[in-house]
C-alpha positions in Angstrom: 0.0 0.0 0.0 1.4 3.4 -1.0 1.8 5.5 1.8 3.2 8.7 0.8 0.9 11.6 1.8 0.4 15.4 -0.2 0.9 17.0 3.4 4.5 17.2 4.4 3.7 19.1 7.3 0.4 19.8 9.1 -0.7 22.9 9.9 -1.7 24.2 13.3 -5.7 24.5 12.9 -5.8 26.7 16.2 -3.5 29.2 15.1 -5.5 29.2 11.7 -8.8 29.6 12.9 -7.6 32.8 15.2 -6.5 34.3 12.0 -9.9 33.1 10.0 -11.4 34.6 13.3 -8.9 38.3 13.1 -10.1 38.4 8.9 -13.8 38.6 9.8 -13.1 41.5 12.3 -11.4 43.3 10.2 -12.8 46.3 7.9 -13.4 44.4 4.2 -10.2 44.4 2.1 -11.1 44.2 -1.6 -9.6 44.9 -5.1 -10.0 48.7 -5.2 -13.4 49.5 -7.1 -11.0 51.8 -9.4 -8.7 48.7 -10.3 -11.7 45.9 -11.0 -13.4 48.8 -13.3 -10.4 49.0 -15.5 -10.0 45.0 -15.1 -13.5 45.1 -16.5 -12.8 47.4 -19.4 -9.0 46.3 -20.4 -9.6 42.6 -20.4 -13.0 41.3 -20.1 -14.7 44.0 -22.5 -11.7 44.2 -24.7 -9.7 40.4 -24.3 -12.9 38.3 -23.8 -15.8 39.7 -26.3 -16.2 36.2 -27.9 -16.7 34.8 -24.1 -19.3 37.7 -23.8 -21.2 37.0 -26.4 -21.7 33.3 -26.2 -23.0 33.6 -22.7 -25.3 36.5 -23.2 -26.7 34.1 -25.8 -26.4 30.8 -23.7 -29.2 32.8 -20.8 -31.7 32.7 -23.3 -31.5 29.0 -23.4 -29.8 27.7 -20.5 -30.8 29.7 -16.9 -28.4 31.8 -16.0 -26.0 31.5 -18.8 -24.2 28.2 -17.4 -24.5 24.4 -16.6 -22.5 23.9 -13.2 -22.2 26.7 -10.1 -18.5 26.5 -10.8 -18.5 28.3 -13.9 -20.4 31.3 -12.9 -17.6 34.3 -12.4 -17.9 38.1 -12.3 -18.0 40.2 -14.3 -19.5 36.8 -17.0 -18.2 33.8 -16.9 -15.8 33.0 -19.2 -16.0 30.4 -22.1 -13.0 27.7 -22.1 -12.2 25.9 -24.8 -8.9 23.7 -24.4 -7.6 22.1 -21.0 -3.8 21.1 -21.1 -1.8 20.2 -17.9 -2.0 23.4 -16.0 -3.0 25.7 -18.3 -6.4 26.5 -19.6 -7.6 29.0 -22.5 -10.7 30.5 -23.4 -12.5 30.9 -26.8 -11.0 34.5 -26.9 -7.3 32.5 -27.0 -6.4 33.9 -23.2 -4.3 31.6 -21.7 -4.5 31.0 -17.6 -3.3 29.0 -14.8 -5.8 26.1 -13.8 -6.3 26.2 -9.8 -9.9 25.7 -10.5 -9.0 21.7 -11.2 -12.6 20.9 -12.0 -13.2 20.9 -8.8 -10.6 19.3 -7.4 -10.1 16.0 -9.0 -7.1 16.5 -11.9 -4.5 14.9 -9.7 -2.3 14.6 -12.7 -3.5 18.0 -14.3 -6.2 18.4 -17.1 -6.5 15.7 -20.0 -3.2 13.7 -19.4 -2.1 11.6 -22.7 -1.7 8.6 -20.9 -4.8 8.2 -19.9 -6.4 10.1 -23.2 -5.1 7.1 -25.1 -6.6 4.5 -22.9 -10.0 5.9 -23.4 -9.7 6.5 -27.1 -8.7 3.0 -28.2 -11.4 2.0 -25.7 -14.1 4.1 -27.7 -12.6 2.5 -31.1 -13.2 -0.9 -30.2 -15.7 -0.9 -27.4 -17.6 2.5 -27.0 -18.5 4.6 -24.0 -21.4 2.7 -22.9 -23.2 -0.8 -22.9 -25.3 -0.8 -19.8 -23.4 -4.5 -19.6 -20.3 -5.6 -17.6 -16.9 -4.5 -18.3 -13.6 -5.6 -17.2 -12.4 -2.2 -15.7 -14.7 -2.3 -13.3 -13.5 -5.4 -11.9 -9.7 -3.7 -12.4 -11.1 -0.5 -11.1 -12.9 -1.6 -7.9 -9.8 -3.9 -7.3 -7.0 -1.2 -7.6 -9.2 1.0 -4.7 -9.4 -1.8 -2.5 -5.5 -2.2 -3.2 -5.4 1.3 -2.1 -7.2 2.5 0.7 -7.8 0.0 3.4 -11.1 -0.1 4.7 -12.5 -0.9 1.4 -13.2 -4.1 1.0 -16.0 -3.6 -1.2 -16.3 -0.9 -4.3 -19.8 0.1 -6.2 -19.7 2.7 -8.7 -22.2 5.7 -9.1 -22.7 8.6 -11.3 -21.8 10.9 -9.0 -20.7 11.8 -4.8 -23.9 13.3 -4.3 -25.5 10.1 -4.8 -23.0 8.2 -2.8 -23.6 10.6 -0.5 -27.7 9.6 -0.6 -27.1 5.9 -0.8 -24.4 6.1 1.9 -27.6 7.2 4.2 -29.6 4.2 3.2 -26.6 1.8 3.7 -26.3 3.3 7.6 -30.0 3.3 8.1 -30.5 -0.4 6.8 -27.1 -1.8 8.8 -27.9 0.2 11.8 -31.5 0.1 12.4 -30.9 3.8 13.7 -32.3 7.2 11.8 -30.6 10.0 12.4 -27.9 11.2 10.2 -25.6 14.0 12.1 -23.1 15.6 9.6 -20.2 18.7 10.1 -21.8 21.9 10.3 -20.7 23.8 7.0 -19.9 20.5 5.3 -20.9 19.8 2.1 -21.7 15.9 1.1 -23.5 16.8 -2.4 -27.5 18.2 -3.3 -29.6 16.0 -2.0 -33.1 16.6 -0.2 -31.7 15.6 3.4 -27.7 16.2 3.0 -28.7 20.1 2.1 -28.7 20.9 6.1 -25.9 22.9 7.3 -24.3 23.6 4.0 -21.3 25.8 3.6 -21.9 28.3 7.0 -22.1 25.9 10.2 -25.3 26.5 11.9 -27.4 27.2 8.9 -29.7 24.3 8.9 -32.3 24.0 6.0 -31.6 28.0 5.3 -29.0 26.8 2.4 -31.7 24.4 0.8 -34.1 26.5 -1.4 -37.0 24.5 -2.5 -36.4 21.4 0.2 -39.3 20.5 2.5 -38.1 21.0 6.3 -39.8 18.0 7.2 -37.1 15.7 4.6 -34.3 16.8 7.0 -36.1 16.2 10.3 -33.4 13.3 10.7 -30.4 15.2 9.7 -28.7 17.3 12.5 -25.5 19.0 12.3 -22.1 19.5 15.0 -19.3 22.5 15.3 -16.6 21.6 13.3 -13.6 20.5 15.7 -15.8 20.0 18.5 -16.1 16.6 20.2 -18.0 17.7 22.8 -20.8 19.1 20.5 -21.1 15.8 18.8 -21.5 13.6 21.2 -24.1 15.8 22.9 -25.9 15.1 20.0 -25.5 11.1 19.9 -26.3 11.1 23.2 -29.6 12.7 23.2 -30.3 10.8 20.0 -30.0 7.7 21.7 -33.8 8.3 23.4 -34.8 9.2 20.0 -34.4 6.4 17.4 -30.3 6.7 17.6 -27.5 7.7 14.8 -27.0 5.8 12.1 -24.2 8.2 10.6 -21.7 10.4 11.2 -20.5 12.4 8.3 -17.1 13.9 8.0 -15.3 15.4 5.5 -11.8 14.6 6.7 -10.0 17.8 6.8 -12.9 19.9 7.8 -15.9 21.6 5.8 -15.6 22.3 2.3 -12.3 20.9 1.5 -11.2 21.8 5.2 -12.0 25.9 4.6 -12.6 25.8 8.4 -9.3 23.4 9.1 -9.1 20.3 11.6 -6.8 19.3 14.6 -5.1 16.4 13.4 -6.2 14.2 16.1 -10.6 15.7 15.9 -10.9 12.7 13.1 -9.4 9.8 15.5 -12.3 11.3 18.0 -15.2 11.3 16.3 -14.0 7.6 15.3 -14.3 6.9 18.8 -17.2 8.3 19.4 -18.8 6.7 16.6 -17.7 3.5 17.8 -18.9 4.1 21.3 -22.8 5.1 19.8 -22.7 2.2 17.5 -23.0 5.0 14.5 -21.0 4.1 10.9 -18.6 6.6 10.4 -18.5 8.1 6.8 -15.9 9.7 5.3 -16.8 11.9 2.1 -13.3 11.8 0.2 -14.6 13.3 -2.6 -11.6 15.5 -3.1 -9.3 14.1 -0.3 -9.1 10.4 -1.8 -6.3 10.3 -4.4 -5.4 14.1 -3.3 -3.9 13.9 -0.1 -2.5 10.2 -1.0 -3.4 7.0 -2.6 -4.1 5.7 0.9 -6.8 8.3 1.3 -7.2 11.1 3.6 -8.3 8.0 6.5 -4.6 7.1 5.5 -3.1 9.9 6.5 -5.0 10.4 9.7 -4.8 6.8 10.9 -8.9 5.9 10.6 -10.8 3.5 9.4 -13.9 4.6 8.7 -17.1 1.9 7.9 -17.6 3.8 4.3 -15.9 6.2 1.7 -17.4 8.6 -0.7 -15.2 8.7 -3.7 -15.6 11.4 -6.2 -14.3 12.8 -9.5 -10.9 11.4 -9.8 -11.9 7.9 -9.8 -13.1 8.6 -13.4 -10.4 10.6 -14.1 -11.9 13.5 -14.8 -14.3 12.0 -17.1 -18.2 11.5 -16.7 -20.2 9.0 -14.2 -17.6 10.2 -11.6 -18.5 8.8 -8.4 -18.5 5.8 -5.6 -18.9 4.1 -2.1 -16.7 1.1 -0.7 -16.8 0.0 2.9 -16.3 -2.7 4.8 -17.7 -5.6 3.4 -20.3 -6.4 6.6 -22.5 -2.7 5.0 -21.4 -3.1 1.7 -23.6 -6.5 1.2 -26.5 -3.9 1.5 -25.2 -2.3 -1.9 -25.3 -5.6 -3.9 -26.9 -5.4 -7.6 -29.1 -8.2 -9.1 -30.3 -11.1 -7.0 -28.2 -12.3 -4.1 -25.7 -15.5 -5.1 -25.4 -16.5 -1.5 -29.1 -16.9 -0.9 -28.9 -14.5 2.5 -32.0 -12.4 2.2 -31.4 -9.0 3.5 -32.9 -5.9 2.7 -30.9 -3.9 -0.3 -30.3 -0.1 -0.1 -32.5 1.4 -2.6 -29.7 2.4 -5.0 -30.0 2.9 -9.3 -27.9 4.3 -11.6 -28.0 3.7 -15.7 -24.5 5.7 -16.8 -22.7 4.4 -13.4 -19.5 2.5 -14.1 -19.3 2.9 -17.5 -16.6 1.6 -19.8 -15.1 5.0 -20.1 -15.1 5.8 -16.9 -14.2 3.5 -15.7 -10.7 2.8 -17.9 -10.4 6.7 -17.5 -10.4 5.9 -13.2 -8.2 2.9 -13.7 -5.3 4.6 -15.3 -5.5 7.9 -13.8 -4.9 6.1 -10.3 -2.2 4.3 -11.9 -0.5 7.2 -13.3 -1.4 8.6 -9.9 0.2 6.0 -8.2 3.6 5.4 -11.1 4.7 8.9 -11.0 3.9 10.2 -7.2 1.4 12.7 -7.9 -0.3 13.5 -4.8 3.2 14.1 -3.0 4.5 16.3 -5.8 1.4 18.2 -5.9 1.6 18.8 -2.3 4.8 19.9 -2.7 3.7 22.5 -5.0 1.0 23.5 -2.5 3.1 24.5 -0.1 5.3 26.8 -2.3 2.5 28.2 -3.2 1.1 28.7 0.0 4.3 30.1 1.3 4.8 32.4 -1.7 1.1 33.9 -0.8 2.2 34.4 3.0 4.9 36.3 1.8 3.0 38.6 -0.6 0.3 39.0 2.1 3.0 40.1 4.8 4.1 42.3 2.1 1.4 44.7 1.6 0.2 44.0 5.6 -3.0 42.6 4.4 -5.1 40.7 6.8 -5.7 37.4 4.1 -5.0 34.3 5.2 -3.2 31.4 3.1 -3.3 27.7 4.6 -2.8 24.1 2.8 -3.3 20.9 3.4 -1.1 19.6 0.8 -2.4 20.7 -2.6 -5.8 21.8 -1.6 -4.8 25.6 -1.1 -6.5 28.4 0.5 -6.3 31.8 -0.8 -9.2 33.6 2.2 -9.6 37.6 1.6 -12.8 37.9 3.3 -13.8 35.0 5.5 -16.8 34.5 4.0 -17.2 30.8 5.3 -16.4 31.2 8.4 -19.0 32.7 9.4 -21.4 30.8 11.4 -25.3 31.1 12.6 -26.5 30.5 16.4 -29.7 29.7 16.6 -29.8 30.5 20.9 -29.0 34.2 19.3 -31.4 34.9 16.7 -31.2 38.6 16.5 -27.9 38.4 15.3 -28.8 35.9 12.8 -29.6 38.6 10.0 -26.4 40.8 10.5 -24.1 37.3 9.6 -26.6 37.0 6.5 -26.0 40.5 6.1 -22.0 40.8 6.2 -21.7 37.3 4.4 -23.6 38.6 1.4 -21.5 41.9 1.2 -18.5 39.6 1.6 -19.2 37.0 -1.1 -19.8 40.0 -3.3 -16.1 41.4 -2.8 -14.9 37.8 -3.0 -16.1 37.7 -6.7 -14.7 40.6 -7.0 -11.7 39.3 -6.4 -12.1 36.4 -8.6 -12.4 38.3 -11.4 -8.7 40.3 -10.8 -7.4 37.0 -10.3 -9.0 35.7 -13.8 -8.0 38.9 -15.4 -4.4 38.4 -14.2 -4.3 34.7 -16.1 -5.4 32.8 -12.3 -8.7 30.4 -12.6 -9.1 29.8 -8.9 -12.7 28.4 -7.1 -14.8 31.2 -6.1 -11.8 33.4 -5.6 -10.7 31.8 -2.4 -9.8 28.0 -3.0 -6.8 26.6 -5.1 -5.6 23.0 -6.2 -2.5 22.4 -7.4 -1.8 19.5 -9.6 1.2 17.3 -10.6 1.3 19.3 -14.0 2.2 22.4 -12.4 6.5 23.5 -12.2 7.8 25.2 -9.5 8.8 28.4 -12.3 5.2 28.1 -13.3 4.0 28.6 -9.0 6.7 31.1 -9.1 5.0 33.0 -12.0 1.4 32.3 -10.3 2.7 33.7 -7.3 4.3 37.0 -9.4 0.6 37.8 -10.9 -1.1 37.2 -7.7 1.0 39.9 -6.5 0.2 42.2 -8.9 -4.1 41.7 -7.6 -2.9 42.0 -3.6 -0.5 45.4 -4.6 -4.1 47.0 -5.6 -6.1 46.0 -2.5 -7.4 48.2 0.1 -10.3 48.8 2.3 -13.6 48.7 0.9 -15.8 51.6 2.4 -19.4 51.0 3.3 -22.1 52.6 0.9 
């Protein structure tokens, strides 16, 4: 089992969180309105009118111009056309850094060759799709197992959202136990019951816009990095029909914005093990990223099941999966059951799940993964990265904060997300809805000096780095992200 992790050194999530905690005091630091206006006029009016066009005729058929939340950018999102390593470039020709990643998942950087090759002499002889068996999903499922311990057992999905919903079922059946408590601010994919306490902890069903309250009466959330919290909540549901789940993504809420101790994970393990509760980890950008072992490598836990997302398809379509332990996998089984046990099967579908091509993309994307020593060497990168930030943010005496675990980078101007909601205090519920709003709007704002200087990043505030990247071309990303920071200052209420 490879055991070489993307984190060479793990950062103190105390001393982070009091700076997360000193940004959100702070007055709002911004691109000044002057510099984005010229931004706006030099290079998205002038160097992306091709991009402008297409979307303003894309919202007359698509809502809002786009197809995924991730593309949507201020001042219009921009049109890409070619993916190659690290770079991207849009239909205008602009070329930029990718720290976007698709979301995380491009390990090895965009559209590799050795795995491009694998899936085109796979769509000359076979074709992307026969809704019949194939032998990569055998080599697939048995190169995770190989990889990350506690899977003994691998299904394939279409996506981690609905790993993420059939991971509930699987807890529920195996458990006899309903409730579902998950990491306030976490996010574990779009569906009806999982939409509780998205991105701000605290926020309940506020984040959930057309969900029924009553389909999340069974969902509860817990403080992030607080033990006590969730086992207040285990405990009282043990009077109440109990805990089937625990939900965790690994190192903390949306690809560990609000960062972990390194030790929390080992204790909600224990916890979990002491309310008879499955413990689910959502590795939907941790597994392959932070090692081949998984994120519950690195930390030393096994949990009962793990989400897998994107990169198991390498990028490609029908990009998701659960394994476990074989004792609550059994509930996941297709067809009729060989051994002639009759158990109750986890309501669970999926026509495009573990397809051909996604499942020869997966296979050789995790062994490219594994051959060259991605995850490490992206890591690596990470933390020049990181450190390069820190030094331009000391520089100007800015009040950002830059963290990494490994190559999932953290660029935070405003804070947005660490914000959180108390319920015991609602009058001051509407000023956090208040200052989060004016924040996420200077966080696009940002975003779009970043794009404008050549820098595709996630929502302004969240970088990957891949195995594609060089430490000249970090250098060179670090140079233009100097060049945004140099015209920053505070942003004065209207």
């Amino acid at each position: 089992m490879d055991t070489r992790f993307a984190i060479t050194e793990y950062l103190d999530a105390q001393a982070v969180t009091e700076k997360l905690d000193n940004l959100i005091k702070q007055p709002i630091h911004s691109i000044k309105p002057d510099v984005l206006a010229k931004y706006e006029e030099e290079y998205f009016e002038k160097k992306c009118q091709k991009s402008k066009a297409m979307i303003e005729e894309a919202k007359q058929i698509i809502p809002g111009g786009v197809q995924h939340n991730l593309a949507f950018n201020y001042p219009f999102p921009l049109v890409f056309t070619k993916a190659e390593g690290a770079k991207l470039y849009d239909i205008d020709g602009n070329e930029y850094y990718d720290f976007l990643q698709a979301g995380g998942p491009t390990v090895l950087g965009s559209n590799p060759k050795e795995v491009r090759e694998q899936v085109i002499d796979l769509l000359n002889t076979c074709g992307p799709s026969t809704g019949l068996f194939h032998e990569f999903e055998y080599k697939l499922a048995k190169k995770i197992s190989d990889s990350v311990a506690t899977v003994d057992m691998f299904r394939m999905l279409g996506s981690g959202t609905e790993a993420c919903m059939v991971a509930c079922r699987v807890a529920r059946l195996a458990t006899k136990k309903k409730h579902i408590i998950k990491m306030g601010g976490a996010y574990h994919g779009w569906s009806d019951q999982l939409g509780y306490g998205i991105r701000i902890p605290g926020s309940k069903f506020t984040q959930a816009n057309g969900v029924p309250i009553r389909l999340m009466r069974d969902t509860q959330e817990f403080f992030p990095n607080d033990l006590n919290d969730l086992e207040k909540k285990l405990r009282r549901n043990q009077l109440n029909g109990g805990t089937a789940a625990v939900f965790i993504e690994p190192v903390g809420p949306e690809s560990g914005t609000r960062p972990l101790d390194y030790d929390f994970n080992k204790g909600v393990e224990r916890l979990c093990r002491k309310y008879g509760a499955l413990l689910i980890f959502d590795e939907v950008v941790t597994g392959f990223r932070i090692g081949m072992a998984g994120a519950q490598g690195y930390y030393g836990v096994e949990p009962d099941l793990t989400i897998f997302g994107k990169v198991i398809a390498g990028g490609y379509p029908g990009a998701g999966g659960i394994g476990g332990k074989r004792e609550y996998m059994k509930y996941m089984g297709a067809g009729l059951d060989a051994s002639g046990m009759k158990i109750k099967k986890a309501f669970c579908g999926g026509t495009l799940a573990a397809t051909p091509i996604s499942c020869v993309a997966g296979y050789y994307t995790l062994e490219e993964i594994e051959r060259t020593n991605a995850c490490q060497k992206a890591g690596q990168l990470g933390d020049r990265l990181t450190k390069g930030l820190n030094e331009i943010i000391d520089k100007y005496n800015l009040p950002f904060v830059a963290f990494n675990q490994g190559s999932i980078c953290h660029m935070e101007s405003v804070g947005t997300m660490h914000f959180s909601l108390d319920w015991s205090k609602p009058w001051g519920i509407p000023n956090v809805i208040k200052e989060t709003d004016k924040r996420k709007k200077e966080m696009t704002h940002m975003g779009a000096a970043y794009m404008a200087e050549g820098l595709v990043t996630l929502a302004g505030s969240r970088l990957y780095t891949s195995a594609a990247y060089t430490e000249e071309m970090i250098d060179d990303a670090i140079a233009r992200f100097d060049k945004v920071f140099a015209n920053v200052g505070v942003i004065e209420e209207k």
